[in-house]
N, C-alpha and C positions, 0 to 999 in steps of 0.2 A: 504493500500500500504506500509505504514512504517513497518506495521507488517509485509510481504510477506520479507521487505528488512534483517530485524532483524531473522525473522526462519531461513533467507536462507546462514546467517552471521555465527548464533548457529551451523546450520549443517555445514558447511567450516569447524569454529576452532574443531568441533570432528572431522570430518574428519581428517585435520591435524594432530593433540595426534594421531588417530588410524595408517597414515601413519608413524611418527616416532618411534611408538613401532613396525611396520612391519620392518622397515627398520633398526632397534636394533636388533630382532631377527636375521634377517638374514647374521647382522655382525657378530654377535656369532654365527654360524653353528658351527662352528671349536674351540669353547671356551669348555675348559675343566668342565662340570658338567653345563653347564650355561641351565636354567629352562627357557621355553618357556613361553610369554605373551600376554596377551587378555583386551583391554582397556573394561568397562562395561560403556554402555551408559543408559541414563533413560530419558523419559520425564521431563520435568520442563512446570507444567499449568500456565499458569499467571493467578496471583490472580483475582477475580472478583473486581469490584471496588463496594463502599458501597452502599446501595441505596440510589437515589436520585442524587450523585455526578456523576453519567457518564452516559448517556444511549445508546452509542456508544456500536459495539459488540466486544467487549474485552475476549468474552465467547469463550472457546476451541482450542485458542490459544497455540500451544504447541511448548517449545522449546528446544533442545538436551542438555544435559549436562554430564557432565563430570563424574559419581557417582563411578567408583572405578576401583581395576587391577586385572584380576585373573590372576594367577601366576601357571601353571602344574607343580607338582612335580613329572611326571610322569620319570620313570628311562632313561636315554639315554643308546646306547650302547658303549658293550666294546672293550675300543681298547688295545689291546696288546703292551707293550712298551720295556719290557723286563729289565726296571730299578728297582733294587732293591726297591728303593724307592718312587716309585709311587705305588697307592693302591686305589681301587676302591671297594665300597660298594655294592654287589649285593643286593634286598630285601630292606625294608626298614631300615630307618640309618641315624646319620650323627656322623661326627666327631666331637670330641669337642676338641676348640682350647683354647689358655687361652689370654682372651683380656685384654686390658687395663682397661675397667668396670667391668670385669666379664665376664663368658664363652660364646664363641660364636661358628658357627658349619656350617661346612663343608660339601660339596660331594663331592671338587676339591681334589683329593688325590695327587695331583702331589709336592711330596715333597721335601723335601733340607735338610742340615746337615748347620748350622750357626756355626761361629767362637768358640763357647761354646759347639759344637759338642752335639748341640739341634735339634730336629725331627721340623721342622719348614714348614709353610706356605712361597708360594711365599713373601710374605710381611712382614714376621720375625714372625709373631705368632707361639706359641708352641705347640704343640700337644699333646693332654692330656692323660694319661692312669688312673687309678683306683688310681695313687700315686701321681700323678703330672708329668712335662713335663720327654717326654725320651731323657738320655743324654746318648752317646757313646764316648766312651776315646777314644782317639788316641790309636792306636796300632789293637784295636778291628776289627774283619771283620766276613765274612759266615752271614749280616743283613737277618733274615727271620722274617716272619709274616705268623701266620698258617689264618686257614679258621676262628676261632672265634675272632682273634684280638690280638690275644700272639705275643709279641714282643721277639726274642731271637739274639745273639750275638755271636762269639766264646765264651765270656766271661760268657755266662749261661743268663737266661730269665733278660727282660730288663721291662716289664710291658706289664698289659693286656692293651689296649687300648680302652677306652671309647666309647661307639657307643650308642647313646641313640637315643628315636625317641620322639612327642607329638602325644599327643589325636588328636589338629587340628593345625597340621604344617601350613593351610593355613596362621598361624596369626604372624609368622616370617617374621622381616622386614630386609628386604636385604640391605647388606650394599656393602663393595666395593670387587672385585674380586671373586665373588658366595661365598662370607661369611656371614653369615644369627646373626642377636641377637635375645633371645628370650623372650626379658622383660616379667615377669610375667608368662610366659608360665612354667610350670612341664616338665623338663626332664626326661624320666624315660630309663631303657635302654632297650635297644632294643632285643629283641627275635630274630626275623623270618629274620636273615640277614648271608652275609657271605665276607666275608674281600678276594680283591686277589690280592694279590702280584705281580707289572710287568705289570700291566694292568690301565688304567685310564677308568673313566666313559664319554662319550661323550654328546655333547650339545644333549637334547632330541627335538630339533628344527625340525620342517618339513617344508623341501626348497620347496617343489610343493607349501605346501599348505598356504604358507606366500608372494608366487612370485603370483600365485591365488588369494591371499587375494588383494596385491598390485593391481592388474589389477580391482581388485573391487572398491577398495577405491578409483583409481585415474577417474574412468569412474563416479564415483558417485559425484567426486567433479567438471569433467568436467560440469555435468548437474544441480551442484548446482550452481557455474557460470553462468548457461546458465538463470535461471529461475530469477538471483540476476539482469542480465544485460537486461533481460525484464520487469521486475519491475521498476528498474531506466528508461527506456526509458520511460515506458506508465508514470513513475512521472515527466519528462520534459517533455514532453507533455502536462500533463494537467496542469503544470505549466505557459506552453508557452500559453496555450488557456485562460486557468482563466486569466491569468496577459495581455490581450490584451485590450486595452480601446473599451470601445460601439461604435458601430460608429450609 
């Protein structure tokens, strides 16, 4: 019976992680480049106990846990903005920013011009080309960006722009606002991509299939309530019977 109360505990708290990554997905619909997610669940057996010490059946016992995140890096689409400075990666790609530790990397292209008339991230990070960050003087204007990543200016080309990709992006840890670090990981650059100017990449989210999911997860936790609150009854019960004096 305690075990019946314990599995039915284990399946709740996943339940809940899988509801609030459903309900995270769905806030970002609308978030610029933001990559869809999938909580991974796995058995947990309970160990056998040694022989001799328990002969209770402790065997097959299985309880939900929590074992990892997968993260799509599958493309969103493109939406058209018409700002010079916004720029979205078709193909594979990401931009490389320049961090406080070391480079970090992008698919949010939605960019800004900072006081130092710096190519920046919402959050002041710089945006890398082949030389280091692109700065535009005062005066300068005509900002284009061809299909390979060439930065040019009235003033003549400003930098090619960095676009590299990994072996297995899966292993980039997200950090805040779809800015990805890649400890350890090989940057290399990227081929099979194409830069376009005026356009942003959109959340690759799917609202059916996350409003869907929700209706799953919440029916699944109504029923694991239901089984948690028949277990505790049948255990006050045989509480209330064992604990009655002989007559």
């Amino acid at each position: 019976m305690e075990n019946a109360l314990l599995v039915g505990l284990s399946q709740q708290t996943a339940l809940r992680r899988q509801m609030d990554i459903v309900a995270n997905n769905l806030a970002n619909m609308s978030t610029t480049g933001f990559k869809s997610e999938t909580p991974i669940f796995e058995d947990y057996v309970m160990p056998l106990a040694r022989g001799g010490e328990y002969n209770g059946n402790s065997e097959g016992v299985r309880y939900v846990r929590d074992a990892a995140l997968f993260r799509s890096f599958a493309e969103g689409p493109l939406n058209q903005t018409g700002n010079a400075m916004d720029m979205a990666i078709n193909g594979g790609g990401w931009f490389v920013l320049e961090g406080p530790e070391g480079d970090l990397y992008t698919r949010n292209g939605n960019f800004l011009l900072d006081d130092q008339g710096r190519i920046v991230t919402s959050d002041g990070l710089p945006v890398l080309t082949e030389d280091g960050p692109i700065s535009i003087a005062e005066g300068e204007s005509e900002l284009n960006v061809t299909s390979d990543g060439l930065v040019t200016t009235s003033a003549g080309e400003k930098g090619q722009l960095r676009i590299v990709e990994f072996e297995n992006q899966a292993l980039l840890v997200k950090q805040a606002s779809g800015v990805f670090s890649g400890d350890g990981l090989e940057a290399i650059p990227a081929t099979a991509f194409r830069v376009t100017q005026g356009a942003l990449e959109g959340s690759n989210v799917n609202a059916i299939g996350e409003i869907t999911e929700m209706i799953s997860v919440t029916r699944a936790y109504t029923k694991a309530a239901e089984i948690l609150n028949s277990a505790d009854t049948l255990r006050r019960r045989a509480i209330e019977v064992l604990g009655q004096a002989p007559t």
